[in-house]
C-alpha positions in Angstrom: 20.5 22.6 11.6 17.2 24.5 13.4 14.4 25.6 11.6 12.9 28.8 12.2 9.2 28.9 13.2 7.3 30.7 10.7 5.8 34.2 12.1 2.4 34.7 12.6 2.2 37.9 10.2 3.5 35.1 7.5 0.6 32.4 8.4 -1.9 34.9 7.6 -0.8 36.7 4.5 -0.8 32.6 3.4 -3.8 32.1 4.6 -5.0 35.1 2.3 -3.1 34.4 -0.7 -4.3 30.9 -0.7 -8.0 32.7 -0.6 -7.3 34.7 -3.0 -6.3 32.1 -5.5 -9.4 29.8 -4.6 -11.3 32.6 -5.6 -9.7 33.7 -8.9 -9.8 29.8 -9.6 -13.6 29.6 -9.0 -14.5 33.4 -11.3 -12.0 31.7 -14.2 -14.1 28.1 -14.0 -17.4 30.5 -13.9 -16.1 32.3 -17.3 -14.9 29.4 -19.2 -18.5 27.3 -17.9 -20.3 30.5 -19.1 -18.4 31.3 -22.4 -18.9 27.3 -23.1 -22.4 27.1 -22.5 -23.1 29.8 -24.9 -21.3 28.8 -27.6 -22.6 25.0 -27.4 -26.3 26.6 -27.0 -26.9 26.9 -31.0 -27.5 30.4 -30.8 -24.1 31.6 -31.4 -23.3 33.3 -34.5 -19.7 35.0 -35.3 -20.4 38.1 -37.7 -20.7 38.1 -41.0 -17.6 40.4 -42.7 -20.6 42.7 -45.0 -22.2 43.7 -41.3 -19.0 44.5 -40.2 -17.8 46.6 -42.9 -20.8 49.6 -42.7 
């Protein structure tokens, strides 16, 4: 049984995809860090239901 070698075109779009994911990775851990910190900070408030109805 042989393996093929992978082509080169292949080794890059990896390369790229794995970049990609890294970076989706690191803006969803910046969200989650953010959205935590300002919830934890005191200041957050959910709205009260007579603001929201006029």
């Amino acid at each position: 049984m042989t393996f093929r070698t992978e082509h080169d075109l292949h080794r890059r779009r990896k390369g790229r995809n794995i970049g990609v994911g890294l970076m989706l990775v690191g803006f969803v851990a910046l969200v989650l860090a953010l959205t935590f910190t300002k919830v934890t900070s005191g200041d957050f408030e959910l709205p009260r239901a007579e603001e929201l109805s006029g």
